[in-house]
N, C-alpha and C positions, 0 to 999 in steps of 0.2 A: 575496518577496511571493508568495501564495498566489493563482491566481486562480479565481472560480466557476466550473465548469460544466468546468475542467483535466479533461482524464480519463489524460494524461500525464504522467510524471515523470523524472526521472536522477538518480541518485545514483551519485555518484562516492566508491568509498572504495579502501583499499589492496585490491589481489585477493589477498586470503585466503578462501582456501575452506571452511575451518570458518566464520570471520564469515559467509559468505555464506549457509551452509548453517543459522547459528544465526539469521540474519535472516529467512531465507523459514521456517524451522521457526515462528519466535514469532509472524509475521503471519499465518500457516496457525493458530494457537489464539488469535490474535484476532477473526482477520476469519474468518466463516463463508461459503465463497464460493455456499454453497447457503442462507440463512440467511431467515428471514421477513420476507423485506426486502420493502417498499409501494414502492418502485422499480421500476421494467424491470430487466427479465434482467441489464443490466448495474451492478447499484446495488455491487457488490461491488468492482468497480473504481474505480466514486467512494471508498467507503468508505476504500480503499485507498489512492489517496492523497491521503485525509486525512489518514492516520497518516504519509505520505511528504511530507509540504509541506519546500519545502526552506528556508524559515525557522524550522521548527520542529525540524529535524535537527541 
């Protein structure tokens, strides 16, 4: 269950570090952490995990 206003997450997967490496690379050409977001300074981290909800993983 996802909840509003989360700005924290955990995902737990095997520690491989290419996975890891290929995870934070594809959310870095999603998510623009500098991006023209109508948010506060930290809208990038909401954004963030939105793509990380952990019923959606």
């Amino acid at each position: 269950m996802c909840f509003p206003q989360a700005t924290s997450i955990l995902v737990l997967t095997e520690h491989e570090p290419k996975l890891l490496n290929d995870l934070n690379t594809a959310l870095k050409k999603l998510i623009l952490k500098r991006g023209p977001y109508q948010h506060p300074p930290n809208a990038y981290f909401y954004i963030k995990s939105v793509f990380l909800c952990p019923n959606r993983t």
